[in-house]
Each structure stands twice: as structure tokens, then as C-alpha cells.
C-alpha positions as CSV (number, residue, x, y, z in Angstrom):
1,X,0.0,0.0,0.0
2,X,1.0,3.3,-0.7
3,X,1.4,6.1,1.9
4,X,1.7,9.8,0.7
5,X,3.2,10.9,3.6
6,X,6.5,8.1,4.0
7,X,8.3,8.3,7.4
8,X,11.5,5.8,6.8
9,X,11.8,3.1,8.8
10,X,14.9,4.7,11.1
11,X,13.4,8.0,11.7
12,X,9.7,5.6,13.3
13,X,12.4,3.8,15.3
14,X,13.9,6.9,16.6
15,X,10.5,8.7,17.7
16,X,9.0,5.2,19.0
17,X,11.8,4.2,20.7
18,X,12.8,7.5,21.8
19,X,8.9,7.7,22.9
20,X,9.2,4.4,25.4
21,X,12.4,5.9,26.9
22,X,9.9,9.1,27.8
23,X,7.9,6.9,29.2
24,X,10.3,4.4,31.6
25,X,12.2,7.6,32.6
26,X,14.2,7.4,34.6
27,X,14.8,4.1,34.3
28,X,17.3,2.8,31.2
29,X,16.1,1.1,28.4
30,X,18.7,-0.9,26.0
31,X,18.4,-2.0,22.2
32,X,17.3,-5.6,23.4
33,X,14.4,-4.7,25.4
34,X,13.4,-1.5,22.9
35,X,13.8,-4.0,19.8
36,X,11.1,-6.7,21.4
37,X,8.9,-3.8,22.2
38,X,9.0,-2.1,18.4
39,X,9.4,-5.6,16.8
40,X,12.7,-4.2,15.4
41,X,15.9,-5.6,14.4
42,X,18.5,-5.2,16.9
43,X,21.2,-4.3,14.4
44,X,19.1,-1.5,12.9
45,X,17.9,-0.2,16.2
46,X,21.5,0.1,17.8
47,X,22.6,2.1,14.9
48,X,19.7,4.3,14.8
49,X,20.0,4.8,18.7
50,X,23.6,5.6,17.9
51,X,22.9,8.5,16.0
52,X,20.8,9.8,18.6
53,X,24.0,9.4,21.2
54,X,25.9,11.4,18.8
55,X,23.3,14.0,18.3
56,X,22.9,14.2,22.0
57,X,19.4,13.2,22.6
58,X,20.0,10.8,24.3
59,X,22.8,9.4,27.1
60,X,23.9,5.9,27.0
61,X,25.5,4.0,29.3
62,X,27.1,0.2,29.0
63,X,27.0,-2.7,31.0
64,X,24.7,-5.1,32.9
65,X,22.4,-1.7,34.3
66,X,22.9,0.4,31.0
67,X,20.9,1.3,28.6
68,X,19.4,4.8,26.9
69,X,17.7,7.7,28.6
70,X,16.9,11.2,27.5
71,X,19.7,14.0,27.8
72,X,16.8,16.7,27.4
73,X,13.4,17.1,28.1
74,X,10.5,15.4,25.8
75,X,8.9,18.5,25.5
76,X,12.2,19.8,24.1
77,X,12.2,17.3,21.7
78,X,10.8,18.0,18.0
79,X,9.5,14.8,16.1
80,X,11.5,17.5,13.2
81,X,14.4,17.5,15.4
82,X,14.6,13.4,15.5
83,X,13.3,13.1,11.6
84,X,17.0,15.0,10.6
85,X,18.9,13.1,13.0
86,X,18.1,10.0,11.3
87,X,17.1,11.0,7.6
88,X,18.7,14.4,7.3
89,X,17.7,18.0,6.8
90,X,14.3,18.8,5.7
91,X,14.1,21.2,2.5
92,X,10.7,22.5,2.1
93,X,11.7,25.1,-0.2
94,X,12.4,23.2,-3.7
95,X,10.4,21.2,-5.6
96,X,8.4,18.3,-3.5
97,X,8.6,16.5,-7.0
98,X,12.7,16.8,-7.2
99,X,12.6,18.6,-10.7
100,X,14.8,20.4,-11.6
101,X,13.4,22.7,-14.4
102,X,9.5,22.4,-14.9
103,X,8.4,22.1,-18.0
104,X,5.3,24.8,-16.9
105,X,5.8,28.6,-16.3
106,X,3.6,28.3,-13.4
107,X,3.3,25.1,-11.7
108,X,0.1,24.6,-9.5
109,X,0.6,21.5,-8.6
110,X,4.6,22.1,-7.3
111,X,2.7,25.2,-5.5
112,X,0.2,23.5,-3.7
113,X,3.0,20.4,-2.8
114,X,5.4,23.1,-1.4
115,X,2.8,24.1,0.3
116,X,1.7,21.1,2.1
117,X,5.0,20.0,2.5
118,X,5.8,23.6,4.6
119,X,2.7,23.1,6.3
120,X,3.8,19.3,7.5
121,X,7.2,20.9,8.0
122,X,5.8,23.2,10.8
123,X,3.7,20.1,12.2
124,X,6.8,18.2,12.8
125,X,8.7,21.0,14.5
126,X,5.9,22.4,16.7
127,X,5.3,18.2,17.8
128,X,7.5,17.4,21.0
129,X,8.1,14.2,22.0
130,X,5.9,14.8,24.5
131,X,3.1,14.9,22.5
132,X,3.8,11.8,21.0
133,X,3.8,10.1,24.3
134,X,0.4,11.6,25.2
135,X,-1.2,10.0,22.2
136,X,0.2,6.6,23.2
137,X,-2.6,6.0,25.6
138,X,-4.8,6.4,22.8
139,X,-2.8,4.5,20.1
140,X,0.1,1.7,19.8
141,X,3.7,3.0,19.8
């Protein structure tokens, strides 16, 4: 099935994982137990989680009691913020279509797109992690 708005697979690991460590706090949660919870591939989730060590969102610590917690607060946390951890910087101002030259002077459809795509943009920045864990009463993680 098709989806026209396509969040990779990383960047829903990051915000769902990130999402269960918001909710355990202050206790630490490692890639085993956050990979049975998202039905996730270890391997994929430890490098995804190491991005977000780098990036500071999140402190890890090894051994028997390690595991990840937040370095900031959830509701300092943009679901923008972990998106271009994982996938990289947003652009919302070229062509949601990646053309270079249009073949149209005026191009309604590339309008409206950039359009939509500024408006989801501004979604994702103004939607803190803390958000996300509110809605997870209401909906799966």
C-alpha cells in the first residue's frame, strides 16, 4: 500500500523508541528490550539509537544496568528535530517532486506540494516528543 506521507523506517524507530524511553524515565532502556517492544531488528535499532547518542538526545551508558535515557526534556524534543537526526535536513523550499526545471511557467501542482510540505514541516517541528507520548494511551507505539 501506498502512503503519501512516507516516514523511513529509522526515523519511526527513533520517535518510537525515543517515545518508550519518555515513558520508563528514569529508568534505562537498551536496544534488546526497545527492539522486542518495536518488533525491530537489533542491528538497525542500535545504529539508529547511535545517531541519537551522537546527536545528544539521548545518554547511553554500558553494562549489565545500562541502557538509553533522554539528555533533554520530551517536550524539548521536535518529532522535526529526531526526523533529521536520522534522515537528514528537511528542504521545504524546492520542488516536492525533485525537478529540476519544470516544464510549466507556473506550476500549481509544485505550489500546492510546497505548500503542504511547509505546512507538515511546521507540524513536525511544533510536535515534541511529548506529545507523542500523550497519544500513546490512545494508540500503539
Amino acid at each position: 500500500m501506498s502512503m503519501l506521507i512516507n516516514i523511513s523506517e529509522g526515523s519511526s524507530l527513533a520517535m518510537h523508541g525515543l517515545a518508550l524511553i519518555a515513558n520508563k524515565s528514569p529508568e534505562r532502556l537498551n536496544v534488546k528490550y526497545l527492539a522486542k517492544e518495536l518488533n525491530a531488528s537489533e542491528a538497525h535499532l542500535a545504529k539508529v539509537f547511535q545517531q541519537l547518542s551522537k546527536s545528544g538526545i539521548v545518554k547511553s551508558l554500558r553494562g549489565p544496568n545500562g541502557g538509553f535515557i533522554l539528555n533533554k526534556s520530551a517536550d524539548k524534543i521536535s518529532l522535526l528535530e529526531i526526523h533529521e537526526i536520522i534522515d537528514g535536513k528537511v528542504d521545504v523550499n524546492t520542488c516536492p517532486l525533485a525537478k529540476n526545471n519544470c516544464p510549466f511557467a507556473n506550476c500549481n501542482l509544485c505550489d500546492d506540494l510546497l505548500s503542504i510540505s511547509k505546512k507538515t514541516n511546521d507540524l513536525f517541528k511544533n510536535m515534541k516528543l511529548s506529545n507523542f507520548i500523550q497519544m500513546e494511551g490512545k494508540q500503539n507505539v
